[in-house]
PAZAPA-4460 file (N, C-alpha, C; in steps of 0.05 Angstrom, whole numbers, plus 32768, in hexadecimal, padded with zeros to 4 digits):
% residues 183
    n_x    n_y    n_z   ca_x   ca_y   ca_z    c_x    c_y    c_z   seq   type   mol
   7F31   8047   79FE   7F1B   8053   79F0   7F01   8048   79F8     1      X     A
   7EE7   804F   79E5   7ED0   804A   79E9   7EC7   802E   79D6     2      X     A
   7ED7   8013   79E4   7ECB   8003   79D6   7EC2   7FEC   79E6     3      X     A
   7EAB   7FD9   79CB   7E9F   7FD2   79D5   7EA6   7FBC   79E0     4      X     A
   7EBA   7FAB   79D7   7EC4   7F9B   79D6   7EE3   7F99   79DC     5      X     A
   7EF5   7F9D   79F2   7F15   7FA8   79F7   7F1D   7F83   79F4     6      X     A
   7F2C   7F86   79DD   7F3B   7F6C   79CC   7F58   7F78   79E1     7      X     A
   7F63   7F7E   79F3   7F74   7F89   7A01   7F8A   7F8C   79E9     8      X     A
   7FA7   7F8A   79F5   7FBE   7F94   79E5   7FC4   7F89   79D4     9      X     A
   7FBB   7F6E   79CB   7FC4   7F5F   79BE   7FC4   7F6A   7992    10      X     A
   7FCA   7F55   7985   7FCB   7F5D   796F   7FC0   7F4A   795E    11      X     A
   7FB0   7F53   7942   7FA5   7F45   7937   7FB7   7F35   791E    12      X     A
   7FB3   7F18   791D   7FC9   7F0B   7909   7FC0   7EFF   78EE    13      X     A
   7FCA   7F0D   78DE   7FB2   7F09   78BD   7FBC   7EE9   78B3    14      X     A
   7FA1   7EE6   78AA   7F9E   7ED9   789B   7FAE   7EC6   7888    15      X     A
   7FAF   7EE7   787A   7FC5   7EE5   7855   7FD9   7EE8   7862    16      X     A
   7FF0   7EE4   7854   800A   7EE4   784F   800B   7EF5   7839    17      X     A
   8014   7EEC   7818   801A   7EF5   7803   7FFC   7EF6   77F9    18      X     A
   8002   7F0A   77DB   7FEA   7F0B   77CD   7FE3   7EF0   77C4    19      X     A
   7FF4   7EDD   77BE   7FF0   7EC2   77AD   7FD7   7EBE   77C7    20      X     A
   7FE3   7EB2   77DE   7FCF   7EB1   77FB   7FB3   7EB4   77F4    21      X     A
   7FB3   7EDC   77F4   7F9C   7EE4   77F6   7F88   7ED7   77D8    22      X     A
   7F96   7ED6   77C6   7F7F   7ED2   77B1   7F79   7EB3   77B1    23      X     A
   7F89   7E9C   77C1   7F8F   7E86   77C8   7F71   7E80   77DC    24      X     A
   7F6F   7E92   77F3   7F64   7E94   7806   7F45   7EA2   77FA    25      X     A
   7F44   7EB0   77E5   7F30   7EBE   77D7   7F1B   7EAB   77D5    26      X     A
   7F2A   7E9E   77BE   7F22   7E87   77A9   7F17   7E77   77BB    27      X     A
   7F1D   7E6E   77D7   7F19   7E55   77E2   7EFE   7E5F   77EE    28      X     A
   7EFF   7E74   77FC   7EE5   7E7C   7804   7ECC   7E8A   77EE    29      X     A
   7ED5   7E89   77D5   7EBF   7E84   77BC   7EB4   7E70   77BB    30      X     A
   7EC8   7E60   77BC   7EBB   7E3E   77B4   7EA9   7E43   77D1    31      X     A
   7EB1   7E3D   77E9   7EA3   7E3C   77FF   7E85   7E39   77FB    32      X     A
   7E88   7E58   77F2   7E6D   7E67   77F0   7E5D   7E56   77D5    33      X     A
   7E6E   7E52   77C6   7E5F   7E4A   77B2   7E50   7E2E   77B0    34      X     A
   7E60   7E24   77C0   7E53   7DFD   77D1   7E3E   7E0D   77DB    35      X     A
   7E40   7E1C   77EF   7E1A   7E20   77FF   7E08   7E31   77EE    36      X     A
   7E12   7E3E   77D2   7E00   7E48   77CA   7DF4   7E30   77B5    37      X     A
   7E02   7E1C   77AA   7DFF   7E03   77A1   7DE8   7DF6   77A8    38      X     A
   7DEA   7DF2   77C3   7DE1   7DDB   77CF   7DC5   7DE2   77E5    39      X     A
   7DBB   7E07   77D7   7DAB   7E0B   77EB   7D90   7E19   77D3    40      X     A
   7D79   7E26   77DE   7D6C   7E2F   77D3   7D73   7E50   77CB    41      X     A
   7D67   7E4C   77BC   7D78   7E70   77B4   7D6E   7E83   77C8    42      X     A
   7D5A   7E82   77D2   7D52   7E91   77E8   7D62   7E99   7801    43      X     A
   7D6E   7E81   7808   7D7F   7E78   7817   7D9C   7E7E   7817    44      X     A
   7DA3   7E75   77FD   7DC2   7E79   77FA   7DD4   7E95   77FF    45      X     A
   7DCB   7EA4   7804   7DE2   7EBE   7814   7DDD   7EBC   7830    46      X     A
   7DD0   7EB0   7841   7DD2   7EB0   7853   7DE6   7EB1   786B    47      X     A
   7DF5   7E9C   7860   7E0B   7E99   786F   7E28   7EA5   7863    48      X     A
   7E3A   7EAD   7879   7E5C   7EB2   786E   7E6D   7EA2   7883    49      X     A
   7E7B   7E91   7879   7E95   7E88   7896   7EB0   7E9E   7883    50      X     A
   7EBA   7EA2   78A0   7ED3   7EAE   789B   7EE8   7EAC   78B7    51      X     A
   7EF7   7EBB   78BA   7F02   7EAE   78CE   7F1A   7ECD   78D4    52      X     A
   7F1C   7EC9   78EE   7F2E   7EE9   78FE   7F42   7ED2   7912    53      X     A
   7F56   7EE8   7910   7F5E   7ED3   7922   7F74   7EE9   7935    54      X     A
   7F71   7EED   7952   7F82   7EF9   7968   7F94   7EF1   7970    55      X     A
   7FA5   7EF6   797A   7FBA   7EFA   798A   7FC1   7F06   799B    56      X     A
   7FAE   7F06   79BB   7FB9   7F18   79D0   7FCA   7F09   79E0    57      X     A
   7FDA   7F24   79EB   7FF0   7F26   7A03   7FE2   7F24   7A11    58      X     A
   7FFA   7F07   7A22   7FE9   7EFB   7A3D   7FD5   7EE6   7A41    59      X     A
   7FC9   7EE0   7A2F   7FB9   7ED3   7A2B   7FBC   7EB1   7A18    60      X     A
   7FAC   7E9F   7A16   7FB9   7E8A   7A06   7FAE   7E97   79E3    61      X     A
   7FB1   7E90   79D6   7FAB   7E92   79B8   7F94   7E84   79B1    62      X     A
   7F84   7E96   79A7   7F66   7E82   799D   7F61   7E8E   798C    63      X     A
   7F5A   7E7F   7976   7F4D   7E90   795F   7F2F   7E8F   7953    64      X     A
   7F26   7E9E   7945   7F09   7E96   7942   7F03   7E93   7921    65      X     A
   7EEB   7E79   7916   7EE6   7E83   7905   7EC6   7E89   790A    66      X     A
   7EC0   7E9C   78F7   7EA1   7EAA   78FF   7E90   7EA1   78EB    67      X     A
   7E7A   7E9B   78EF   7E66   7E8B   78E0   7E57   7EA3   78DF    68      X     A
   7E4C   7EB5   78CB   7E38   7EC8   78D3   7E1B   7EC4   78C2    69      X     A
   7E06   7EC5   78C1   7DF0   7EC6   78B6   7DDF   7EDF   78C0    70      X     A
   7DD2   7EE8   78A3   7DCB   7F04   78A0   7DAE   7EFD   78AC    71      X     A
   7DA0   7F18   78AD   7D8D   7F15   78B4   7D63   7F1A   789F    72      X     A
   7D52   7F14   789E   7D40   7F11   7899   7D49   7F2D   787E    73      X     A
   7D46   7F29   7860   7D4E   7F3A   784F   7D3F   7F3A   7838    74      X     A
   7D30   7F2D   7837   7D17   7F35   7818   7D02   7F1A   7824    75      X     A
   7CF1   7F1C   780C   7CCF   7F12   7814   7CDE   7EED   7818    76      X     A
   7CE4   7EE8   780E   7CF6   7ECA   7817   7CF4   7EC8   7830    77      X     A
   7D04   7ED4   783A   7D0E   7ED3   7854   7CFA   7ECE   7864    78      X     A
   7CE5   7EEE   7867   7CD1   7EF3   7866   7CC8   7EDE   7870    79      X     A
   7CB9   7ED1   785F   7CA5   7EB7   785C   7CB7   7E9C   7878    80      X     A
   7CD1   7EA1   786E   7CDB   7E90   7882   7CD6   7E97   789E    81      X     A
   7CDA   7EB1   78A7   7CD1   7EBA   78BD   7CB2   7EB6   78C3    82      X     A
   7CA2   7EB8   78B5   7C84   7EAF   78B3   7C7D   7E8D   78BD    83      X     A
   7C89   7E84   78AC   7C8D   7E60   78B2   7C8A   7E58   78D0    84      X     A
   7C75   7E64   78E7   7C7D   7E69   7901   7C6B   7E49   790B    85      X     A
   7C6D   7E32   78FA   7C64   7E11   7908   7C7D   7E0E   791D    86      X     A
   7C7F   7DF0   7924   7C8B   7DEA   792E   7C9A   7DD2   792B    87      X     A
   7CAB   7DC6   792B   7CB9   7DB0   791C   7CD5   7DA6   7930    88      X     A
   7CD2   7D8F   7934   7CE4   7D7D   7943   7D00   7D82   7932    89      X     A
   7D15   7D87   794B   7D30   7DA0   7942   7D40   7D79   794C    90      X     A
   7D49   7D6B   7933   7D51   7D52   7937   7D6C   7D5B   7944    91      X     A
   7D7D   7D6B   7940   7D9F   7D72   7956   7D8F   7D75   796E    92      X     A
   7D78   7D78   7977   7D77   7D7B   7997   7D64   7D60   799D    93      X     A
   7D53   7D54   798C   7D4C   7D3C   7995   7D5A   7D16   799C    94      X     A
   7D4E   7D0B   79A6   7D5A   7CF4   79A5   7D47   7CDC   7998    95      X     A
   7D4A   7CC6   799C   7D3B   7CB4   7999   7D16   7CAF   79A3    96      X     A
   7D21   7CB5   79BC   7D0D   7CAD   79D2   7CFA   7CCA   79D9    97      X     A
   7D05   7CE0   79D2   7CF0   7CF6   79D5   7CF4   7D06   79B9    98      X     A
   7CDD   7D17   79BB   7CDE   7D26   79A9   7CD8   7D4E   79AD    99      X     A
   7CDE   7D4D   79CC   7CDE   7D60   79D0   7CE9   7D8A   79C3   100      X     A
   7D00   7D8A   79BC   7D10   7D9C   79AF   7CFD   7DA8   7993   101      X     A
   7CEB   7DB7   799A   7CDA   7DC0   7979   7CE9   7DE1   7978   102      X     A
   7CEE   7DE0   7961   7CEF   7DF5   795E   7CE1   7E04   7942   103      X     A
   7CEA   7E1F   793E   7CD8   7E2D   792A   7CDB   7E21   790E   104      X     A
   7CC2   7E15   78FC   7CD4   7E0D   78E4   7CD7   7E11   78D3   105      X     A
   7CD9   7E34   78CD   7CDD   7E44   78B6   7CFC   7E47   78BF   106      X     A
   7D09   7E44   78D9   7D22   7E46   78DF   7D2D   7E2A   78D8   107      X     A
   7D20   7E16   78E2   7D2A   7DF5   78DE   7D31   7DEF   78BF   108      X     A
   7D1B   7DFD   78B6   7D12   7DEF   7896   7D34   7E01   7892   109      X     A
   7D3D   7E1A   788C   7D4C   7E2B   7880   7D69   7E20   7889   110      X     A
   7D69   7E12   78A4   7D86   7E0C   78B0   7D88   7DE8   78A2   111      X     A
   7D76   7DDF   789A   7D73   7DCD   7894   7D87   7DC9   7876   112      X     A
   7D77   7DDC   786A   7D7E   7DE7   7853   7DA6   7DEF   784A   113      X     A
   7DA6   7DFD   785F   7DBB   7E07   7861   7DD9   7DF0   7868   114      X     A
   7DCE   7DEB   787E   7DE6   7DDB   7896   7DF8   7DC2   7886   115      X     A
   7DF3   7DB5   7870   7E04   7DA8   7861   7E1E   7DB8   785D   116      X     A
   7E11   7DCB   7849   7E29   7DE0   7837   7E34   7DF2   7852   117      X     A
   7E30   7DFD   785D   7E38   7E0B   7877   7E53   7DFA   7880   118      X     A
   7E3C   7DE3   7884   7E58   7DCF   789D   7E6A   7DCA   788A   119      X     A
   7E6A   7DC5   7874   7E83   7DB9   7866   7E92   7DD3   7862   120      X     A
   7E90   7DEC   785A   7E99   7E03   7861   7E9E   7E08   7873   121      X     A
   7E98   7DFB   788C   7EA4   7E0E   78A4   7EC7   7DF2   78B1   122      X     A
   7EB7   7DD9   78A3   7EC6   7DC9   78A7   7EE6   7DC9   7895   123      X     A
   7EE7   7DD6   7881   7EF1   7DE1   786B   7F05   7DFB   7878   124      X     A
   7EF7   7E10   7884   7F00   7E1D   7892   7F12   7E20   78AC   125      X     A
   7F07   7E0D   78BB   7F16   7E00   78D8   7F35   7DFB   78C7   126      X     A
   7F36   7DE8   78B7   7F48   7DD9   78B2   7F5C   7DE9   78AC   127      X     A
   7F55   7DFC   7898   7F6E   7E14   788A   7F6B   7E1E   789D   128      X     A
   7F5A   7E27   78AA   7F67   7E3A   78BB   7F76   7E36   78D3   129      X     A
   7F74   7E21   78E0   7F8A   7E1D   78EA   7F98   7E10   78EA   130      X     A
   7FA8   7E07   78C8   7FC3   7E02   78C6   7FCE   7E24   78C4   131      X     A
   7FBA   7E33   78B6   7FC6   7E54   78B4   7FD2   7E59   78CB   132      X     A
   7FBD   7E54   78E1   7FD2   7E60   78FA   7FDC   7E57   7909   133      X     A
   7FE5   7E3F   78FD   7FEC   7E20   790C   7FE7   7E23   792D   134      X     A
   7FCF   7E14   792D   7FC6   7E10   793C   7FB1   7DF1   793F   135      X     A
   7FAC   7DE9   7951   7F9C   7DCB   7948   7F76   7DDB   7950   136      X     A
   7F6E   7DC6   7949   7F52   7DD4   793F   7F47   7DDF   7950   137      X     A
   7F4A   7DCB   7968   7F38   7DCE   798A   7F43   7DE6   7990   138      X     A
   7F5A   7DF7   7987   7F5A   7E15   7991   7F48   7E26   797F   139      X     A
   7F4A   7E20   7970   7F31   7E30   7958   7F15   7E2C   7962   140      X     A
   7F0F   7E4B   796B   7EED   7E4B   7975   7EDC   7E55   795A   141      X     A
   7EC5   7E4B   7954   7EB9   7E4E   7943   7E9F   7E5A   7951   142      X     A
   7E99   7E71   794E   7E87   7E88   794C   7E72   7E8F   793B   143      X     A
   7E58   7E82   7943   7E43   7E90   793B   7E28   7EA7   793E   144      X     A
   7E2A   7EB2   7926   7E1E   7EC9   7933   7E09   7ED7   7916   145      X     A
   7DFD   7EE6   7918   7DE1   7EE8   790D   7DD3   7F02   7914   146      X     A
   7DBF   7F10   790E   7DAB   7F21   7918   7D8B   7F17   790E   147      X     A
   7D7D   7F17   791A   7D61   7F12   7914   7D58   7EF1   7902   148      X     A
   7D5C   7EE9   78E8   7D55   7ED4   78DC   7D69   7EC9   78E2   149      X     A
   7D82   7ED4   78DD   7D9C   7EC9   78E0   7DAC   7EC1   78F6   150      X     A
   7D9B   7ECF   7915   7DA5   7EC7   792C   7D95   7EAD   7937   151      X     A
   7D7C   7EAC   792C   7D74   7E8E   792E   7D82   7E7A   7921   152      X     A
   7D89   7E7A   7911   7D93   7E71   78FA   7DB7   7E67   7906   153      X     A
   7DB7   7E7A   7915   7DDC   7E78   7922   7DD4   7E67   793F   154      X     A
   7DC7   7E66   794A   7DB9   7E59   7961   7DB2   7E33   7960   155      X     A
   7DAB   7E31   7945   7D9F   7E1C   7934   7DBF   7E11   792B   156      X     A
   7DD0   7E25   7921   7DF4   7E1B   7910   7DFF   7E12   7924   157      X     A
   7E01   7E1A   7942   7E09   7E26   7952   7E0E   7E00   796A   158      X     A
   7DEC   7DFD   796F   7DEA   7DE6   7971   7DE3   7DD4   7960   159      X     A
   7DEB   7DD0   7947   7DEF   7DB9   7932   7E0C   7DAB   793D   160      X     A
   7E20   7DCA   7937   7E35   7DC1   7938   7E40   7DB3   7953   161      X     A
   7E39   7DC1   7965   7E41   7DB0   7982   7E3F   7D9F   7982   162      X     A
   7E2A   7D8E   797B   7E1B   7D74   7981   7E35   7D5A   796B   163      X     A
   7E34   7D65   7959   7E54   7D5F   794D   7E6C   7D4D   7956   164      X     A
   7E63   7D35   7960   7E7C   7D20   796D   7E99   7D2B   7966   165      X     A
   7E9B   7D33   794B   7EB9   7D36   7945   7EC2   7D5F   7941   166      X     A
   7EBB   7D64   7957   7EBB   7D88   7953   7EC9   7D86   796C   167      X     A
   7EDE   7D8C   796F   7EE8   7D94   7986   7EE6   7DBC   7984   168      X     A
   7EF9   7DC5   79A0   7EF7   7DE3   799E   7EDD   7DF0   79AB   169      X     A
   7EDC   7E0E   79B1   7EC5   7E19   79B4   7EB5   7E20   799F   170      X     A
   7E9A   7E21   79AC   7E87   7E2F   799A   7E78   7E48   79A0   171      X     A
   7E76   7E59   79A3   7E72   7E75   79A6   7E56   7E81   799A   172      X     A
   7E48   7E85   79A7   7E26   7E92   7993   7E25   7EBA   7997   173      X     A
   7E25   7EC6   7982   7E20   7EDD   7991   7E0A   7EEA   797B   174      X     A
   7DF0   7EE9   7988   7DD3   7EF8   7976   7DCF   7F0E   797F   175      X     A
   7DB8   7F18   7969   7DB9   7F3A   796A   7D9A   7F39   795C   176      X     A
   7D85   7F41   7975   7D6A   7F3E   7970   7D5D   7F1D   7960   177      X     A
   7D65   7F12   7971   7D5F   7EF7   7961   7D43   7EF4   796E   178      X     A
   7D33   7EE5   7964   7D16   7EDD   7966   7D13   7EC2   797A   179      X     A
   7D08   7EBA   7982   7D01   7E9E   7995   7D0A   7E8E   7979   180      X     A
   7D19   7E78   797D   7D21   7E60   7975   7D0E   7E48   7972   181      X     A
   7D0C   7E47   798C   7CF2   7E2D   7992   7CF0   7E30   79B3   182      X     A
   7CEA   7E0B   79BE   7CDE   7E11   79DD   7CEC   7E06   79E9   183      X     A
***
C-alpha cells in the first residue's frame, strides 16, 4: 500500500495480556502521569505522555520502543513559554570549563520543570516494559518526539537522557515543525 512508514511483515505484540493486566497497566500509567503532574507547574503538566509499542518483525532482531511524546504550544501558557526567546546555559550540554551550549529559556525553564517527573516515568517504564517483553533494557529504544513547543522540548528530553551514565539502549528523536532549540 500507500504507506508512510512499511513496518514490513512483521506483527505487532501487545502489551496486555488479561483484563486484570490491562487495568494493572492502566493504573500504573495514572500514577505515572500523576507524579509529573505533581511535580510540575500546572501550565506544564499535560505536556508530556510515555507509553510504549512494541514490534516484532520477520527477519529482523526484536526491538522495542517506548515513546516519550510532548504536545505542542496549546493555550496562552505555552504561549508565553514560546515568547521566553533569552538565552540560558543548557547544563546537559555544558561542562565545567566552558559554557558554551545556550539554549532557548522558555524551552530550558519548561524542560527544567518537567525532566524530574518525566525521567522517573520513563525510568518506571523501561523497567516494566521490558520484563513485559522480556527483554533486557539496552534492547528497548526509547523515542522522542513532539511538534512545535513539544519538539523542542523532545530535543532537550532527548539529550538529558543520553548524557545519562546508566541508560543503556537507543535513543531515537523524531520532530514535526519544531523551532530552533539554541546555537
Amino acid at each position: 500500500g500507500n504507506k508512510a512508514y512499511d513496518w514490513g511483515e512483521g506483527e505487532r505484540v501487545p502489551l496486555r495480556g488479561s483484563i486484570f493486566d490491562q487495568h494493572k497497566e492502566a493504573h500504573a500509567r495514572q500514577e505515572r502521569q500523576q507524579r509529573i503532574n505533581e511535580s510540575t507547574a500546572a501550565s506544564q503538566s499535560e505536556f508530556c505522555e510515555v507509553g510504549g509499542s512494541a514490534l516484532n518483525r520477520k527477519n529482523s532482531r526484536r526491538m522495542t520502543h517506548i515513546v516519550v511524546a510532548f504536545r505542542g504550544t496549546a493555550n496562552s501558557d505555552n504561549a508565553a513559554t514560546d515568547a521566553n526567546i533569552g538565552r540560558r546555559v543548557f547544563e546537559a550540554m555544558s561542562d565545567r570549563r566552558r559554557n558554551y551550549a545556550r539554549v532557548h529559556a522558555g524551552f530550558e525553564q519548561c524542560w527544567g520543570e518537567l525532566e524530574p517527573a518525566v525521567f522517573e516515568a520513563l525510568i518506571d517504564a523501561r523497567k516494566t516494559f521490558s520484563e513485559r517483553v522480556r527483554l533486557p533494557a539496552e534492547r528497548v529504544a526509547i523515542m522522542f518526539t513532539g511538534h512545535s513547543l513539544g519538539g523542542a522540548l523532545a530535543v532537550l528530553a532527548a539529550y538529558s537522557w543520553r548524557r545519562r551514565n546508566d541508560v543503556p539502549g537507543p535513543v531515537i528523536v523524531y520532530t514535526f515543525g519544531m523551532p530552533r532549540v539554541g546555537n
